[in-house]
C-alpha positions in Angstrom: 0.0 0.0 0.0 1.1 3.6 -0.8 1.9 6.2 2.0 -1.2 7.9 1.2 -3.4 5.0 0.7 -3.2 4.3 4.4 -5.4 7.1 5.2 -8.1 6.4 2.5 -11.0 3.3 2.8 -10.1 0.2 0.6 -12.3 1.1 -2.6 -10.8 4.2 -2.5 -6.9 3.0 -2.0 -7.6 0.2 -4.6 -9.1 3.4 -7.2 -5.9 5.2 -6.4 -3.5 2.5 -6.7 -5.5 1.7 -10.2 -4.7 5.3 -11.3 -1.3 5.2 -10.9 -0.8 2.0 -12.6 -2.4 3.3 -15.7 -0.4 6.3 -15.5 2.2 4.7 -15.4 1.2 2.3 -18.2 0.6 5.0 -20.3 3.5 6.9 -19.8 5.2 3.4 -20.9 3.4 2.9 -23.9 4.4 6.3 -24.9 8.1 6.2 -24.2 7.9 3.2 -26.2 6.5 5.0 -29.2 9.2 7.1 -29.0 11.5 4.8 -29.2 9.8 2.4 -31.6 11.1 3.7 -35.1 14.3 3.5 -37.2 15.6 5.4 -39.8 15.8 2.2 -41.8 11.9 2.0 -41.4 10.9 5.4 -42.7 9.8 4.5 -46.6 7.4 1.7 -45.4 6.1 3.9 -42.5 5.5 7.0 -44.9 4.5 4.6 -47.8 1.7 2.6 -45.4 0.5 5.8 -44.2 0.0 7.6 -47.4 -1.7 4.4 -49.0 -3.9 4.0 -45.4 -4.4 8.2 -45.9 -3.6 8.5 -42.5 -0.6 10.3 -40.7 2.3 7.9 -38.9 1.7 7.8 -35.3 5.6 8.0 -33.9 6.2 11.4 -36.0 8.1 12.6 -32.8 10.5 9.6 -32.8 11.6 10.0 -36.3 11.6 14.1 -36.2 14.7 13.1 -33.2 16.7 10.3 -35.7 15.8 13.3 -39.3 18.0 15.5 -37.5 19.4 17.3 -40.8 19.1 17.9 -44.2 21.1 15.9 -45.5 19.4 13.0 -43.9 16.3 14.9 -44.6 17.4 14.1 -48.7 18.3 10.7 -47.9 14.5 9.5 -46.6 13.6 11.4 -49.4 15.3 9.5 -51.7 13.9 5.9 -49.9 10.6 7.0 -50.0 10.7 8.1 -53.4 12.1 4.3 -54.5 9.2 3.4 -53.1 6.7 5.5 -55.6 8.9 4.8 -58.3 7.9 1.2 -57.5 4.8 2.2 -57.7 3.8 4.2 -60.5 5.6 6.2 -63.1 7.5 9.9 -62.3 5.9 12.5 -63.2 6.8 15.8 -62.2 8.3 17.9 -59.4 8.1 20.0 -56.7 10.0 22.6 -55.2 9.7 24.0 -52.2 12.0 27.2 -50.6 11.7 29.3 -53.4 9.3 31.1 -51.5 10.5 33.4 -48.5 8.5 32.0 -45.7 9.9 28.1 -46.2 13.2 29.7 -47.3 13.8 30.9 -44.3 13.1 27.9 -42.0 15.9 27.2 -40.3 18.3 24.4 -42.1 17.0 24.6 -45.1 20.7 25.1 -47.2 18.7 24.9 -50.7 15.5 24.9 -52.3 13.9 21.5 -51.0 12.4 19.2 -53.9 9.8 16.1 -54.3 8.7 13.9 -56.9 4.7 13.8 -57.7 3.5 10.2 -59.7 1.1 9.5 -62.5 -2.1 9.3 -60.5 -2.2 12.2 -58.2 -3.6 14.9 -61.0 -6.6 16.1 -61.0 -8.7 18.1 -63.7 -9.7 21.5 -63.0 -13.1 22.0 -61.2 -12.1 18.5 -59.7 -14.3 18.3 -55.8 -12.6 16.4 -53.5 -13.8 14.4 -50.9 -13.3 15.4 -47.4 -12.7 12.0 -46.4 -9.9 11.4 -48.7 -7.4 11.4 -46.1 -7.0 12.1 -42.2 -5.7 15.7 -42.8 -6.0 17.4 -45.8 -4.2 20.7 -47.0 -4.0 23.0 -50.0 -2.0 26.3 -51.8 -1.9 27.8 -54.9 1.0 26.9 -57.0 2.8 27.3 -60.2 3.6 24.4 -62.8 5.0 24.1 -66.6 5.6 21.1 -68.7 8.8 20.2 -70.3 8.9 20.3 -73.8 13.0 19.1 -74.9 15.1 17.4 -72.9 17.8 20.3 -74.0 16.6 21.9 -71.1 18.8 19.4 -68.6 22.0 21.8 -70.4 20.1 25.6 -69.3 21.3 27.5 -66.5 19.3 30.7 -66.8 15.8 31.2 -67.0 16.5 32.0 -70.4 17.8 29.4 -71.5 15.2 27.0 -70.0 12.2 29.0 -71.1 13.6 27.6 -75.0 12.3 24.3 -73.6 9.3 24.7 -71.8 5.9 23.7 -73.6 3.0 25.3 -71.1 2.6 26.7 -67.6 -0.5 25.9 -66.2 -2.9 27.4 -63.7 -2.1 24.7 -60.3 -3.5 24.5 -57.0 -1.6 21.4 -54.7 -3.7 19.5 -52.3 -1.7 18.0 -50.0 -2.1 15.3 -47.2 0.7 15.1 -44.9 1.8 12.3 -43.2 2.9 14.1 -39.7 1.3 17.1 -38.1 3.9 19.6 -39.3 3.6 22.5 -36.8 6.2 24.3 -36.1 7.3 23.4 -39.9 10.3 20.9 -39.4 11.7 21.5 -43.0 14.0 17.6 -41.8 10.9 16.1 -42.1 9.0 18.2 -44.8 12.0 16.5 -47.2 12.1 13.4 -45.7 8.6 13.0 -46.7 9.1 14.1 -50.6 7.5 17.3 -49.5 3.9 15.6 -48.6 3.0 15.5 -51.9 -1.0 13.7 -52.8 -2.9 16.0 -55.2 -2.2 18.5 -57.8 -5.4 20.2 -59.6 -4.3 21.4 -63.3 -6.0 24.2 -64.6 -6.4 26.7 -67.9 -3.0 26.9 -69.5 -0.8 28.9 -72.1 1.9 28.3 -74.1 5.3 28.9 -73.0 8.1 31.3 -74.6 11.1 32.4 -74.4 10.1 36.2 -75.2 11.8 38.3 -72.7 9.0 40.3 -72.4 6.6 36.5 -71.7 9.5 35.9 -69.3 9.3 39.6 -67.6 5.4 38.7 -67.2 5.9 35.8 -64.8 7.3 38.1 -62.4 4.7 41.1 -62.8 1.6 39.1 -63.1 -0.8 38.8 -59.8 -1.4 35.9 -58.2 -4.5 35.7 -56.2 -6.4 32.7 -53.8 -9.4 33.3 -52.7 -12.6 30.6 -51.4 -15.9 30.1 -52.5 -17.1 32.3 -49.5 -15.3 35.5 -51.2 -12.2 35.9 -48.9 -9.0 36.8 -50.9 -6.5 34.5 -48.9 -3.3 35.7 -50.9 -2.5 38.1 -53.9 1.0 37.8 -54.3 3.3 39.0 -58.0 4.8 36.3 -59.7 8.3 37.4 -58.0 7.4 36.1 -54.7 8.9 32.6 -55.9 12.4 32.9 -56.2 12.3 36.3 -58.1 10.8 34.5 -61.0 9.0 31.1 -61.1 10.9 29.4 -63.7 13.8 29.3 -61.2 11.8 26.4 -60.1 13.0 24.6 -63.4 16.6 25.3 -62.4 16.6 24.0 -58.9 15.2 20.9 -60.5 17.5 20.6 -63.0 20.2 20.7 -60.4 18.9 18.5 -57.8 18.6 15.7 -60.6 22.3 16.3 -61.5 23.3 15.4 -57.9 20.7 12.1 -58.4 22.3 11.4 -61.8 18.8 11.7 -63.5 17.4 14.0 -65.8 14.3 16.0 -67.3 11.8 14.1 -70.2 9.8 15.9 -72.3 6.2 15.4 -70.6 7.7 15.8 -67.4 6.0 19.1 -65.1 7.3 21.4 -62.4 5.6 23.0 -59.9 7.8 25.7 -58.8 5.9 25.9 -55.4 2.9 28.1 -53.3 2.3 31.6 -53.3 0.8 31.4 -49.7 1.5 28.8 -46.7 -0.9 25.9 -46.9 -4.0 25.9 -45.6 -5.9 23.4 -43.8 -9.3 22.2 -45.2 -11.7 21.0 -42.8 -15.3 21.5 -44.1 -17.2 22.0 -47.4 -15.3 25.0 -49.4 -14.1 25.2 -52.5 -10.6 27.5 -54.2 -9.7 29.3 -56.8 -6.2 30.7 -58.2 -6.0 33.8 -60.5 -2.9 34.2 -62.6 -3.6 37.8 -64.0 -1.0 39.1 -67.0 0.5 36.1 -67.7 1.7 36.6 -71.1 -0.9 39.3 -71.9 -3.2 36.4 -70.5 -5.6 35.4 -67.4 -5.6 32.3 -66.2 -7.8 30.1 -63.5 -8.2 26.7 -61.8 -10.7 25.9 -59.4 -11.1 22.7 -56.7 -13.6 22.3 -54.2 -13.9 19.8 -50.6 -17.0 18.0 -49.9 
């Protein structure tokens, strides 16, 4: 019997002994999850995750083993065998172009993931709420690769010769962790999140400079069904112009020894922070003086 039980009746002392062993119990089980992951494990913990649309349940254990970058790029890189495994590449995603995810702490260089055939969607798509245990979305930016000379550019310039499109994009993403505060370790090591990409009106790319001068003067504006304008940023808010997104790609695949194809699409990254969605809404991006040109895509959650 405890100290203080001695001065309680015996349904009582038996309650409080009960409580403490649970306590105790649970405190147990939770250490345990704590401890219970490996780096080793991380691809099939992300992988049955995202195919159960859930999030892992021991994100705090691997957010202590993802302790930089560079092991940030190498879960990454397991994860993304996985996919491969799965369906066929194709496109990518860039993320710290934008000043807010820039400036996260450790990140040394624009982060990048690798979407599959299967997770795009068709302007106007609706999503179901119940698609996945937490559910997040941003308007992006995305063009489609039209030469694979574009794997030799290193200026904007140069890889606006071998672009074929940039399309209107919104991302919907469903994260495997609960990622607040942003841990930009774990943003990588889980390809960036990536589920959803909703493809919208397009235009046809070129290597103008005054086309090129449009991406960073144009307006780009999110707003919901309900009327609220939830981000109206210029075209420069991604990396001073959005086709730097191409060259960060270009770049990481160099380090991967892999290249662009033709067919293949970048998404250079958000114009806002994502947003959770948690009810019945629906979005739409504005891309205002694109090449002399408005453009729109639209999604909605049910």
């Amino acid at each position: 019997m405890t100290p203080c039980s001695r001065h309680l009746g015996p349904a009582a002392a038996a309650t409080l002994i009960l409580s403490a062993l649970l306590a105790l119990g649970l405190k147990s089980a939770s250490a345990q999850q704590l401890m219970d992951c490996s780096l080793e494990g991380w691809a099939a913990e992300v992988m049955t995750a995202w195919k159960q649309r859930r999030m892992i349940s021991n994100a705090d254990c691997y957010a202590r083993l993802i302790s930089d970058m560079e092991i940030g790029r190498q879960m990454r890189d397991a994860v993304v065998h996985e996919f491969d495994a799965m369906s066929p590449r194709a496109a990518y995603k860039v993320v710290g172009l934008d000043p807010v995810n820039a400036a996260l702490p450790g990140v040394d260089r624009p982060m990048v993931g690798m979407m599959h055939v299967g997770m795009f969607l068709a302007n106007g798509e609706i999503v179901s709420l119940e698609s996945a245990e937490l559910i997040i979305t941003e308007p992006d930016f995305l063009v489609s690769v039209a030469d694979a000379r574009i794997n030799e550019a290193t200026t904007i310039e140069e890889a606006a010769r071998y672009i074929d499109r940039i399309y209107a994009f919104i991302e919907t993403l469903a994260p495997t962790f609960v990622n607040s505060p942003p841990n930009p370790y774990m943003m990588q090591a889980s390809n960036l999140m990536a589920r959803w990409g909703v493809i919208g009106e397009s235009i046809k790319a070129s290597a103008d400079p005054a086309f090129i001068d449009s991406l960073e003067t144009m307006t780009v504006t999110f707003r919901d069904s309900n009327g609220n304008v939830l981000a109206e940023q210029p075209g420069a808010y991604l990396g001073e112009n959005p086709l730097n997104g191409v060259l960060v790609v270009i770049e990481e695949l160099k380090r991967r020894g892999e290249r662009l194809e033709p067919g293949d699409l970048i998404s250079s990254g958000s114009y806002m922070p994502p947003i959770a969605v948690r009810e019945p809404i629906g979005y739409e991006t504005i891309y205002e003086g694109i090449g002399g040109q408005t453009l729109r895509v639209s999604t909605s959650f049910r």
